[in-house]
BAFI-3210 file (N, C-alpha, C; in Angstrom, 3 decimals, decimal comma, padded with zeros to 6 digits):
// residues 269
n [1|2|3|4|5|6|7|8|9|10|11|12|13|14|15|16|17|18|19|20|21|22|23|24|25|26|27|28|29|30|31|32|33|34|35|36|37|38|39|40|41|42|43|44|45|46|47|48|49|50|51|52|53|54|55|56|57|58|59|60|61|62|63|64|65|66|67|68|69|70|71|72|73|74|75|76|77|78|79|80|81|82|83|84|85|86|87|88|89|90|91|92|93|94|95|96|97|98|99|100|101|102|103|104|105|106|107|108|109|110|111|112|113|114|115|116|117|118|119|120|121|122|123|124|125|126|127|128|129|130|131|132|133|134|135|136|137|138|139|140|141|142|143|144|145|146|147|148|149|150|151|152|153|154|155|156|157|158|159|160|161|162|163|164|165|166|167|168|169|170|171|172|173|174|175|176|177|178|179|180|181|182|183|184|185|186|187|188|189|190|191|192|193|194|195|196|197|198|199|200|201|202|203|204|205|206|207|208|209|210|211|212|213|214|215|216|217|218|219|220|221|222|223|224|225|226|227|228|229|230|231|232|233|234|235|236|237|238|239|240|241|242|243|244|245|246|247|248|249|250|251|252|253|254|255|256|257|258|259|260|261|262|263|264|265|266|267|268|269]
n.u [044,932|046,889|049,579|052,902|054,441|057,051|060,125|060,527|058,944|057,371|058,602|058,825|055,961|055,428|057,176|057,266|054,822|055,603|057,591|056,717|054,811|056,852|058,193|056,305|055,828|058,429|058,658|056,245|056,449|057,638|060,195|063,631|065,166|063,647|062,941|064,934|065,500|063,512|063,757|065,872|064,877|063,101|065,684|066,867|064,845|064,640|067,485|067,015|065,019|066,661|068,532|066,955|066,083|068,583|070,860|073,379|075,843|074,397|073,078|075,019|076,403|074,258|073,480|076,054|077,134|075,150|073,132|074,736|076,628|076,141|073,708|074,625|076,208|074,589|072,891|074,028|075,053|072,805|072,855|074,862|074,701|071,989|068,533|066,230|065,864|063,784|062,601|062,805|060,586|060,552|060,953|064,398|065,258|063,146|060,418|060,510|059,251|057,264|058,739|059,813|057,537|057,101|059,168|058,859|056,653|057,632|059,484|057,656|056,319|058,065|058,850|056,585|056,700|058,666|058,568|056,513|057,238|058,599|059,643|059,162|060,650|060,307|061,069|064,977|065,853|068,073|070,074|071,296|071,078|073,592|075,783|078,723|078,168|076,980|078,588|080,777|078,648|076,980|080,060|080,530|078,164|078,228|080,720|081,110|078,804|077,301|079,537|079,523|077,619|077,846|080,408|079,808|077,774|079,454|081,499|079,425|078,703|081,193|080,976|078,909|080,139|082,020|080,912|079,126|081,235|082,399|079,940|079,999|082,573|083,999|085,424|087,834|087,808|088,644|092,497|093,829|094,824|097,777|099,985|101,578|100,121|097,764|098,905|099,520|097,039|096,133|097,446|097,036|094,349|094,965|096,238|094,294|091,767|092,587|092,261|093,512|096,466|097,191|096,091|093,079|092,567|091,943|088,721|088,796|091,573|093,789|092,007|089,510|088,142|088,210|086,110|084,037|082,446|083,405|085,203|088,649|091,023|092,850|096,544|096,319|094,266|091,741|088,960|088,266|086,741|086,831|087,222|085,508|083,191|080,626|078,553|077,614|077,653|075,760|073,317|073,585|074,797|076,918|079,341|078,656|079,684|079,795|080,312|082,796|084,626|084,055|085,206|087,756|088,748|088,636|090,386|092,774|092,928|093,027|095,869|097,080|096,973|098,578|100,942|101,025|101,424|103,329|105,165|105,175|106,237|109,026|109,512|109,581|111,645]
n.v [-129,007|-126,956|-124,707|-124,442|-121,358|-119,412|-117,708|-116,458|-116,139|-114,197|-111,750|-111,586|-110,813|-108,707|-107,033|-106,336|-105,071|-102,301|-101,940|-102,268|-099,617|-097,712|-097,816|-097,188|-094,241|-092,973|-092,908|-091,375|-088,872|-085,376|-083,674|-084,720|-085,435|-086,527|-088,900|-090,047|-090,824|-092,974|-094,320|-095,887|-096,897|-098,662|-100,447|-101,294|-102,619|-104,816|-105,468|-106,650|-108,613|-110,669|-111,652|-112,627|-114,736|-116,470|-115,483|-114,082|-112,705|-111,578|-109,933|-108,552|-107,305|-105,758|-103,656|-102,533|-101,899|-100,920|-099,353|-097,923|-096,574|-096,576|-094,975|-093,050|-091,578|-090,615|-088,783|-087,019|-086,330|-084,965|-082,698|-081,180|-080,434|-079,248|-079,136|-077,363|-076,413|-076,103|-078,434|-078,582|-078,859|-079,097|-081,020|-081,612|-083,975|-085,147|-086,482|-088,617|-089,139|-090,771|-092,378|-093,943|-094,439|-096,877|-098,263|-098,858|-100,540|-102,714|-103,596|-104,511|-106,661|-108,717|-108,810|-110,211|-112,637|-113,681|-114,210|-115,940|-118,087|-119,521|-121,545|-123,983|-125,662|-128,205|-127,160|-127,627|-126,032|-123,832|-125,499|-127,648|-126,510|-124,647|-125,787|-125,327|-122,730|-119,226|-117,287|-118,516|-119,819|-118,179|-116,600|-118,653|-119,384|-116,553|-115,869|-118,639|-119,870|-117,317|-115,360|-113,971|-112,470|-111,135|-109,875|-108,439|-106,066|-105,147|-103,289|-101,935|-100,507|-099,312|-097,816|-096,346|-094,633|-093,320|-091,759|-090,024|-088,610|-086,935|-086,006|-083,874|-082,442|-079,778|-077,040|-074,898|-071,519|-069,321|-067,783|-070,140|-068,738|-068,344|-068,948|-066,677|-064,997|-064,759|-063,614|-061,257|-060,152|-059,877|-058,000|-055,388|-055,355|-054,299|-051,651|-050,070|-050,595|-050,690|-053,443|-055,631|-057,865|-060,386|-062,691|-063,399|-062,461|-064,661|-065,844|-064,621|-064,145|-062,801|-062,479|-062,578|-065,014|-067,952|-068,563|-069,107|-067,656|-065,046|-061,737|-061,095|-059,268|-056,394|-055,214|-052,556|-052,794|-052,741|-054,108|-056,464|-056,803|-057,908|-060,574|-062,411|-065,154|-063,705|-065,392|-065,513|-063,145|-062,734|-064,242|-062,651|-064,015|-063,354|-062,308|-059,967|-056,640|-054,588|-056,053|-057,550|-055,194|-054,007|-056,533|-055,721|-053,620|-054,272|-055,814|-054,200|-052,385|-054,660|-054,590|-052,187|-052,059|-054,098|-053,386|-050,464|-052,056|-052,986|-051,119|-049,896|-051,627|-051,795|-049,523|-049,378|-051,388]
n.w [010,939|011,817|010,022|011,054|011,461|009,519|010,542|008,122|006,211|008,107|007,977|005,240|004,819|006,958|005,433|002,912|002,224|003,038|001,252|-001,173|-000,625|-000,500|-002,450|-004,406|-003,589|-003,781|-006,348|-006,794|-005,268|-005,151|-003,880|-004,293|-002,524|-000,802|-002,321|-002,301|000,093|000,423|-001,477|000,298|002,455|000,873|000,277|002,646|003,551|001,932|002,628|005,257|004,186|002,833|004,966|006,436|004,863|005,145|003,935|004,525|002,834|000,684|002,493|003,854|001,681|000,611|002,575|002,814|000,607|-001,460|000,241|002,176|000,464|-002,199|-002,346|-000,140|-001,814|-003,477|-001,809|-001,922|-003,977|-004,824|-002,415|-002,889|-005,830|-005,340|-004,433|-004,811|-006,956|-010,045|-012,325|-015,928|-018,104|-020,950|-023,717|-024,767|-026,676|-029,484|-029,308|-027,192|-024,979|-026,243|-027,134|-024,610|-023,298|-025,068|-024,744|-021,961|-021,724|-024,022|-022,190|-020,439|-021,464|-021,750|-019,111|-017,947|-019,976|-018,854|-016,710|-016,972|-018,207|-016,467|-014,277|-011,873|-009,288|-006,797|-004,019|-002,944|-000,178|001,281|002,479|000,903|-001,495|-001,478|-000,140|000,624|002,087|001,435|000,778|-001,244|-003,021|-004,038|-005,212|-007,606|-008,757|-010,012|-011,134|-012,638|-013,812|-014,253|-015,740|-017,758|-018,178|-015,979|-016,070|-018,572|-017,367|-015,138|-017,138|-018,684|-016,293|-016,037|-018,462|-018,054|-015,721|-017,039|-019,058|-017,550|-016,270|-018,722|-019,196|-017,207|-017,135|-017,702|-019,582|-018,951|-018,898|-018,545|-017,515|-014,981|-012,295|-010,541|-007,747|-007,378|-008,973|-007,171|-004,750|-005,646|-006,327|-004,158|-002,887|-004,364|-003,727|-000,823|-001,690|-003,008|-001,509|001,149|001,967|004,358|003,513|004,977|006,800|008,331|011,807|014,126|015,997|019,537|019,928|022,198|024,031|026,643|026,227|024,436|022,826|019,749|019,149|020,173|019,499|018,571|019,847|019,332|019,151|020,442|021,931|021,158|019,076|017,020|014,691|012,377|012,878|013,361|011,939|009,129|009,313|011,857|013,115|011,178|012,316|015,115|017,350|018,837|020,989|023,220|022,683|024,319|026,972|026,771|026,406|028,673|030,096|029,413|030,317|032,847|033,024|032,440|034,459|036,800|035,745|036,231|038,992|039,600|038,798|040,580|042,898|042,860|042,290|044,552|046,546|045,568|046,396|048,840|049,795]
ca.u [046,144|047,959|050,464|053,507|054,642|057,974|060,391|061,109|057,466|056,894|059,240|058,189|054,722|055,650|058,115|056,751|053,916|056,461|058,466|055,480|054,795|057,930|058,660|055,417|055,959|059,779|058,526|055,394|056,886|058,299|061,430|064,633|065,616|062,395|062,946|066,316|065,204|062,151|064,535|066,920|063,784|063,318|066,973|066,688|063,718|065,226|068,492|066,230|064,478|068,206|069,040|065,796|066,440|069,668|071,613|074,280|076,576|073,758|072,666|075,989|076,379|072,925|073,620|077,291|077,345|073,900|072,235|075,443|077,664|075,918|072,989|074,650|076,851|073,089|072,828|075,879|075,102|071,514|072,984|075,884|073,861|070,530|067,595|064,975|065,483|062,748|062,576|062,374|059,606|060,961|061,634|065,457|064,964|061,933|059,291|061,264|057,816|056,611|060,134|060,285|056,001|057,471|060,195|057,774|055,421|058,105|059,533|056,758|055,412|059,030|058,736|055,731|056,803|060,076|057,487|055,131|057,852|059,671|059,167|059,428|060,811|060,121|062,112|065,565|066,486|069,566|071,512|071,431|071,724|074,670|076,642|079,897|078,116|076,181|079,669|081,410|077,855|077,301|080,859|080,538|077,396|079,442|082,511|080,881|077,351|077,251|080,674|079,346|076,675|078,625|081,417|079,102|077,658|080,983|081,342|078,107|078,673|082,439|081,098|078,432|080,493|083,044|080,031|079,357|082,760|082,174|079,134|080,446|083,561|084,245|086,558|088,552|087,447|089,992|093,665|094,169|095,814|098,865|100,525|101,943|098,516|096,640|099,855|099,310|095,302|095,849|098,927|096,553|093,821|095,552|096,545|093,339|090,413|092,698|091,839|094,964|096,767|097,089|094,509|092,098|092,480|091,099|088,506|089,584|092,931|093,920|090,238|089,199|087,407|088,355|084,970|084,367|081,633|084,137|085,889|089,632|091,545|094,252|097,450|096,177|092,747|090,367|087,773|088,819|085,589|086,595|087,590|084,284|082,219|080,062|077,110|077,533|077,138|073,874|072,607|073,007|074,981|078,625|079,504|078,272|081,060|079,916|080,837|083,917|085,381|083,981|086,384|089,156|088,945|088,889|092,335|093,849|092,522|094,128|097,591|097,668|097,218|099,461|101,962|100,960|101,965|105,001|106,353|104,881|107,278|109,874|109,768|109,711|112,789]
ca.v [-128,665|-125,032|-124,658|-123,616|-119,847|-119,202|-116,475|-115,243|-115,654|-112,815|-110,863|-110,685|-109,441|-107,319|-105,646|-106,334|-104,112|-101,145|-101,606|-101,541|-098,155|-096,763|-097,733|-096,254|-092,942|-092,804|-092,289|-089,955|-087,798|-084,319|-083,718|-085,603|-085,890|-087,337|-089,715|-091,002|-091,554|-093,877|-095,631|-096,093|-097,928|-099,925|-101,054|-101,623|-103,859|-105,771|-106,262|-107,723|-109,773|-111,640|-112,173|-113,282|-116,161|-116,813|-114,808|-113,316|-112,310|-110,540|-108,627|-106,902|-106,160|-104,513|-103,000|-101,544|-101,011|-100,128|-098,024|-097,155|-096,131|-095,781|-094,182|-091,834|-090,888|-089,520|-087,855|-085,994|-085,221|-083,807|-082,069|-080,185|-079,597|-078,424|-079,554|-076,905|-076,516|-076,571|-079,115|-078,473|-079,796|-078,895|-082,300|-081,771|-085,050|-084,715|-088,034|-089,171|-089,517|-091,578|-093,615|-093,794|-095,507|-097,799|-099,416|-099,372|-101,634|-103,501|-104,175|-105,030|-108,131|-108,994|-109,378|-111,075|-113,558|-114,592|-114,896|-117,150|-119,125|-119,652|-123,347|-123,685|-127,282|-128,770|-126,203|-128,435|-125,688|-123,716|-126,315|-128,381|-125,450|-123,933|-126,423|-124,396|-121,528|-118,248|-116,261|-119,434|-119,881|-117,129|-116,449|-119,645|-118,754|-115,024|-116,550|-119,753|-120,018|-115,886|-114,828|-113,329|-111,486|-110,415|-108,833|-107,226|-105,129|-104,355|-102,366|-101,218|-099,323|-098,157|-097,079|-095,011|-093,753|-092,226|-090,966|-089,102|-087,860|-086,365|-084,635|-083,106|-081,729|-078,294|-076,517|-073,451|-070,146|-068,200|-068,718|-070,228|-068,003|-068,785|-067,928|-064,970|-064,039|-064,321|-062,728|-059,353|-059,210|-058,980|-056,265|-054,517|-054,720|-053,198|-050,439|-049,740|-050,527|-050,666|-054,859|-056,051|-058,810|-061,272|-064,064|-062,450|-062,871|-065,940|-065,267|-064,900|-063,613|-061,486|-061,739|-063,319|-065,853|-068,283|-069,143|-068,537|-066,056|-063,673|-060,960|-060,862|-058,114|-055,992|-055,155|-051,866|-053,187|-052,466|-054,964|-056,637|-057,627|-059,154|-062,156|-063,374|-065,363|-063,315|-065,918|-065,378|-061,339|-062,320|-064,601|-061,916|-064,327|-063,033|-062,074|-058,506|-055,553|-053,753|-056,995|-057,719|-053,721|-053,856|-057,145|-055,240|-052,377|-054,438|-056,499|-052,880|-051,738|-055,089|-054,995|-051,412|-052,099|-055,162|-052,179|-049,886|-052,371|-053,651|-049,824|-049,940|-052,519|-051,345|-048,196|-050,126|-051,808]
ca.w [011,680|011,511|009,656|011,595|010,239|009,778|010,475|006,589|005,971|009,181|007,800|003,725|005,203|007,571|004,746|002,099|002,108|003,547|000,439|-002,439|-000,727|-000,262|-003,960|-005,234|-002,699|-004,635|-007,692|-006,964|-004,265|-005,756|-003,780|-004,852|-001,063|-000,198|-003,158|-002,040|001,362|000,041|-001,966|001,301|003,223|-000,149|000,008|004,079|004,190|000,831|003,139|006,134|003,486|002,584|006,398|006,662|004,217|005,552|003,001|005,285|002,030|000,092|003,496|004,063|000,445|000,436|003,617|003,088|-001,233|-001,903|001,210|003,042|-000,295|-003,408|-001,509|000,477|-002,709|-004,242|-001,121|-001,649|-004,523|-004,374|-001,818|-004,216|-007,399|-004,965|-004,317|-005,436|-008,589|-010,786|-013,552|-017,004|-018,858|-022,526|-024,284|-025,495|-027,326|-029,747|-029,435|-025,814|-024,268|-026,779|-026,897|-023,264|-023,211|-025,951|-024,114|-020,865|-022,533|-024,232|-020,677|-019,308|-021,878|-021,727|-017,771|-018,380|-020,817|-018,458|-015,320|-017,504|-018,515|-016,131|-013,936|-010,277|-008,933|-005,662|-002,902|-001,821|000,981|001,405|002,929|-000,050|-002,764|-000,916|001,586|001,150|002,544|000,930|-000,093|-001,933|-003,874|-004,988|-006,101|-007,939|-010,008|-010,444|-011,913|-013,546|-014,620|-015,018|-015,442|-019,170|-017,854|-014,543|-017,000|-019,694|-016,576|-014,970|-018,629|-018,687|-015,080|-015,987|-019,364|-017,274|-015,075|-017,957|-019,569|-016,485|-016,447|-019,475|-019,213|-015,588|-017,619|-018,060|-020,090|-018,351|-019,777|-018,549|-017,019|-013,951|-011,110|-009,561|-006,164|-007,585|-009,233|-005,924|-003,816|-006,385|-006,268|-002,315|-002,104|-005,057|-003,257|000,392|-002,492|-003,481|-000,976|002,836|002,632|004,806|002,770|005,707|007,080|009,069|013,106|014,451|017,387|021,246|020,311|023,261|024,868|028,222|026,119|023,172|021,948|018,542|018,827|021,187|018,853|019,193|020,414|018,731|020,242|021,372|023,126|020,408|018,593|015,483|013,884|011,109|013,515|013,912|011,172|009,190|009,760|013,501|013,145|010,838|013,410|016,180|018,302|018,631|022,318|023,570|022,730|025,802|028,126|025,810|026,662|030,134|030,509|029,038|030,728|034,289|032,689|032,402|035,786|037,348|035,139|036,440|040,600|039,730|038,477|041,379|043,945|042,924|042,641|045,990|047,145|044,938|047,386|050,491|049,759]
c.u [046,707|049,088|051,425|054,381|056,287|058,627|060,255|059,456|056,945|057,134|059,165|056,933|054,721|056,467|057,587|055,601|054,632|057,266|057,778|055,290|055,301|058,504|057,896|055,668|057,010|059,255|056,826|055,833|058,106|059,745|062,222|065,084|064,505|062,236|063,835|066,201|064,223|063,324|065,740|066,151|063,518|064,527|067,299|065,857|064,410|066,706|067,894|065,717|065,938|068,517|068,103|065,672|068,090|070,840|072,471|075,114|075,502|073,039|073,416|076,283|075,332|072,981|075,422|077,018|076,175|073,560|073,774|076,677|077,026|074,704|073,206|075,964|075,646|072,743|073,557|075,668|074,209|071,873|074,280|074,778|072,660|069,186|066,103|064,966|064,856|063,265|062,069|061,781|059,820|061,496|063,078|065,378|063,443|061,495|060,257|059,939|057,100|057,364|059,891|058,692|055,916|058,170|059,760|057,170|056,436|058,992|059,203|056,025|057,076|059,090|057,732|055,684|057,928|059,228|056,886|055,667|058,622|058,639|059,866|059,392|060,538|061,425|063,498|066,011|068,039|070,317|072,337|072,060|073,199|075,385|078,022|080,204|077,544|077,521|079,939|080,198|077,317|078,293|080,771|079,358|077,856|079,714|082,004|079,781|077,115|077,791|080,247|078,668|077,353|079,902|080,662|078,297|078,416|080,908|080,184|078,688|080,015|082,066|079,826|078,999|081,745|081,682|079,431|080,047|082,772|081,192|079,202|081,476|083,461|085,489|086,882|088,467|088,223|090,999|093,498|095,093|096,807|099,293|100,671|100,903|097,627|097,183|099,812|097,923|095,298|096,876|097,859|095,227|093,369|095,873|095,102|092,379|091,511|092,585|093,096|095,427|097,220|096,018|094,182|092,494|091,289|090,084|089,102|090,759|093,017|093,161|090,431|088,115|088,183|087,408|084,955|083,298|082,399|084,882|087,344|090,324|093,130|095,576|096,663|094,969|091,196|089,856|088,305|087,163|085,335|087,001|086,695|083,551|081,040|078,386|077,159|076,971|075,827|072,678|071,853|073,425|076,254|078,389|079,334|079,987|081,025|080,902|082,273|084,653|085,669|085,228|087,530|089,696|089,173|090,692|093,084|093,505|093,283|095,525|097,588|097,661|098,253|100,801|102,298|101,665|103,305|106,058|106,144|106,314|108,736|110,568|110,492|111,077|113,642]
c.v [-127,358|-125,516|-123,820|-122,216|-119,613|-118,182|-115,454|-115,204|-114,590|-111,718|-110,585|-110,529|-108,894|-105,872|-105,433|-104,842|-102,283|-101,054|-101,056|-099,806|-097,200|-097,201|-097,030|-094,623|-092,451|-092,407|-090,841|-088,969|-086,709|-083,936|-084,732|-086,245|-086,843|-088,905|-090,793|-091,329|-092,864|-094,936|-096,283|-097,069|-098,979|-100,818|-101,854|-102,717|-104,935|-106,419|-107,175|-108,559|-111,265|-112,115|-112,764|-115,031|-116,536|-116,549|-113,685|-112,332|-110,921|-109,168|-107,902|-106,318|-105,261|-103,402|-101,722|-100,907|-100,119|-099,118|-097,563|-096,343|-095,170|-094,462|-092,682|-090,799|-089,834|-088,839|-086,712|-084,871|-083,996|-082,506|-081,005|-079,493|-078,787|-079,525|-078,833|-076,301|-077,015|-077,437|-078,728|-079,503|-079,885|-080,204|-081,510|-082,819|-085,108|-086,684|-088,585|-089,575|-090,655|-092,837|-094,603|-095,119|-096,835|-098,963|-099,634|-100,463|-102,639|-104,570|-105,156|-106,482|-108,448|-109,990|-110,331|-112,519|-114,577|-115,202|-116,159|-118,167|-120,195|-121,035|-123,302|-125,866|-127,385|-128,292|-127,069|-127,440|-125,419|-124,418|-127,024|-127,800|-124,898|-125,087|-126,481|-123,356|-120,420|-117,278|-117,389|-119,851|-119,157|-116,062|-117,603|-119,254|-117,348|-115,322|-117,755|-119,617|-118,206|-115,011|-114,035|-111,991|-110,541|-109,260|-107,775|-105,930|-104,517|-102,961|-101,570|-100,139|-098,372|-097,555|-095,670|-094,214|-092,659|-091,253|-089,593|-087,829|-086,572|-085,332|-083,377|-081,881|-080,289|-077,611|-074,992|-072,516|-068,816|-068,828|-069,121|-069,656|-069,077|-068,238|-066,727|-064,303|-063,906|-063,337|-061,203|-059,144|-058,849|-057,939|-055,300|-054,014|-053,721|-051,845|-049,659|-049,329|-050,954|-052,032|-055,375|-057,451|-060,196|-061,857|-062,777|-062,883|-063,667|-065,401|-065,739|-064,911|-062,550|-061,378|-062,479|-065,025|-066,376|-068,713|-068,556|-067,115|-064,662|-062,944|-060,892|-059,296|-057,485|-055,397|-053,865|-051,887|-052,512|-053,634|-055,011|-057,553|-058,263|-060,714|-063,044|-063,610|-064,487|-063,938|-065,824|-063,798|-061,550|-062,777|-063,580|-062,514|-064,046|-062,196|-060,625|-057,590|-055,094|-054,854|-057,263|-056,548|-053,515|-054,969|-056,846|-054,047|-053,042|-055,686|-055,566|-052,272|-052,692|-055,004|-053,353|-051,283|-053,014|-053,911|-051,546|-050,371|-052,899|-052,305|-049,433|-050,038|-052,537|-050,022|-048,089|-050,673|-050,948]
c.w [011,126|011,134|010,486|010,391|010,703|009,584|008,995|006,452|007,263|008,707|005,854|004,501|005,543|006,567|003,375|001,596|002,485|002,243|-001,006|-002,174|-000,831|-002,059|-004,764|-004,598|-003,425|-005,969|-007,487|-005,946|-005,566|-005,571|-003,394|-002,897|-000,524|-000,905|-002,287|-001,013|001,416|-000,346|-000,900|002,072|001,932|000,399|001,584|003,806|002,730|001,569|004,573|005,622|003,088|003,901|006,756|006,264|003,971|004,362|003,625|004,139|001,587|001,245|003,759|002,731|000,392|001,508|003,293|001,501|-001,139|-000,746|002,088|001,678|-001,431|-003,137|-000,836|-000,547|-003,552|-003,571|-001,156|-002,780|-004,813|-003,563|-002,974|-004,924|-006,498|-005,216|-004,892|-006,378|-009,210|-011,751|-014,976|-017,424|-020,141|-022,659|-024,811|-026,482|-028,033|-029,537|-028,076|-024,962|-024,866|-026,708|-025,918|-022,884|-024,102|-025,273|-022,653|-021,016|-023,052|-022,825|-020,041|-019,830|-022,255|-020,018|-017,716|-019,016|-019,800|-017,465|-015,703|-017,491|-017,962|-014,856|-012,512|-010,225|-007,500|-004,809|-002,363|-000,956|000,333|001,685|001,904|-001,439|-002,199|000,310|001,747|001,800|001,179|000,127|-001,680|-003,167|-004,900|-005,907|-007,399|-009,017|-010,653|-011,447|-012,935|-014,367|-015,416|-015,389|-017,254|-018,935|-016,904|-015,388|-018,348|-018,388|-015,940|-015,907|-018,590|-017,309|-015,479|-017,316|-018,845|-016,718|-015,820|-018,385|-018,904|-015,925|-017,758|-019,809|-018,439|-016,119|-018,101|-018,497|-019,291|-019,270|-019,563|-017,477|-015,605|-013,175|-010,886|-008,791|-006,269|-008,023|-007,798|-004,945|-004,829|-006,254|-004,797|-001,917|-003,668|-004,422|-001,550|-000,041|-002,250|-002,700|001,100|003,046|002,647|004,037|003,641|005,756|008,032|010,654|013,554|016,131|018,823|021,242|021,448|024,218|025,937|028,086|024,304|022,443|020,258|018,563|019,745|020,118|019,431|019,635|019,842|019,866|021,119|022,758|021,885|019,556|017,449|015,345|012,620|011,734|013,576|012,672|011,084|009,566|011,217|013,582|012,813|011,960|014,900|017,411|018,800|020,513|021,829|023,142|023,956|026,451|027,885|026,678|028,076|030,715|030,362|029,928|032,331|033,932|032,976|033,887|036,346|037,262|035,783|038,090|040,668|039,396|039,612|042,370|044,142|042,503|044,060|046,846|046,459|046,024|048,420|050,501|049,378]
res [x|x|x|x|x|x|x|x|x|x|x|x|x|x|x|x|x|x|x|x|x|x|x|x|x|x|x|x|x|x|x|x|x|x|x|x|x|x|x|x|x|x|x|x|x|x|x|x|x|x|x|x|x|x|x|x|x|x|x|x|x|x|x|x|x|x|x|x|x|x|x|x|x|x|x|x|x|x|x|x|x|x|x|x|x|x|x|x|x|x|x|x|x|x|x|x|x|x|x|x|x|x|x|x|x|x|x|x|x|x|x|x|x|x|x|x|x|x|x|x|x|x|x|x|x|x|x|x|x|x|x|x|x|x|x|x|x|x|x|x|x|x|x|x|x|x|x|x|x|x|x|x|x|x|x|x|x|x|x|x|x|x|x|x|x|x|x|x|x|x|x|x|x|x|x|x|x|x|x|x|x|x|x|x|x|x|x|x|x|x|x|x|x|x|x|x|x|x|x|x|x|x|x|x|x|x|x|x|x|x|x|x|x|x|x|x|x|x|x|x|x|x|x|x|x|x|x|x|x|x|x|x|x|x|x|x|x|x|x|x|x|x|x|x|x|x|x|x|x|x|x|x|x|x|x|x|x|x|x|x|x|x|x|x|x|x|x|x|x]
***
């Protein structure tokens, strides 16, 4: 007789094998972005594996903390510090390689020893382990059975994240400006180099168009080109000057028949 197959067993094979690779791909793949995306499909198919075995609690934590928070906080920051920056290979730390293959190995006949040891009883089913529900159970082992362990890691993360703090820190190497220091480098440098001490004109002042790539227009009808982002000039996409002038020049051609006719009728009457 066949054994009937059930959903969580569909779903560790189907992910299973997607997660071994995307965990081995995470560590041999070169760029950091490529990394953190591997480890984002890890953390995905590990939250379908919990909903799978009717672990509603642990699927939105894995889903909102881990891949939607802490995740897209390593995105953030890869993205800040850079991405192609080479790596130094210089040990700072002398023997760290050797350290580092030490506590690998110790690890690993550590993991070994808990696996071996460890004693599997006859399955009673979620209903039975949990029949307050998946939150209330696992607060319950939290707070009771692991409330030692659960608080020595707390510590552990806030003493990382000072540590953090600390290495990030930077001491100020010279004074910090103030209003009045920034309001004198810009009336020194209107002295000096002609650079007007106002904001710059925003584009499609004055023009026939408010887009941003349109140049605004000064009172007298001439082109202010500092209005327009210089990445728009590099691009090459900033509205035509000709078409720009040509529209100005048919504004001043209407505002002057609109003139014409109303001394017209100025006459007439």
């Amino acid at each position: 007789m066949i054994a009937m197959v059930t959903g969580p067993q569909v779903a560790f094979w189907l992910l299973a094998p997607v997660m071994i690779l995307a965990a081995i791909g995470m560590i041999l793949v070169r760029k950091a972005v490529h990394s953190a995306l591997l480890l984002a499909t890890v953390m995905i198919c590990l939250a379908v594996q919990y909903a799978a075995q009717d672990a509603p609690f642990l699927f939105a934590v894995q889903i909102i903390v881990y891949t939607g928070a802490i995740l897209m906080l390593f995105l953030f920051v890869l993205m800040l510090v850079g991405v192609d920056a080479s790596d130094s290979l210089v040990e700072t730390i002398r023997g760290q390689r050797l350290l580092a293959g030490i506590a690998f190995i110790a690890f690993g006949v550590l993991l070994l020893a808990a696996v071996g040891n460890a004693t599997f009883a006859h399955p009673t089913g979620l209903a039975d382990a949990q029949p307050d529900g998946n939150p209330k159970a696992i607060a319950a082992l939290l707070f009771g059975k692991y409330v030692w362990a659960f608080e020595v890691t707390s510590a552990l993360l806030i003493t990382a994240a000072m540590g953090a703090m600390m290495l990030a820190h930077r001491e100020r190497l010279t004074k910090k400006l103030t209003q009045r220091d920034h309001a004198e480098e810009r009336i020194r440098k209107y002295a000096e180099q002609g650079i007007h001490p106002g904001p710059l004109p925003t584009p499609g002042v004055l023009a026939r168009h408010n887009a941003v790539d349109t140049p605004a227009l000064l009172p007298d009808g001439s082109i202010a080109p500092t209005s327009v982002s210089r990445v728009l000039q590099a691009r090459g996409t900033v509205f035509p000057e000709t078409e720009e002038r040509a529209d100005v020049e048919e504004v001043r051609k209407l505002d002057a028949g609109e003139d014409f006719d109303a001394a017209d009728e100025g006459e007439k009457a």
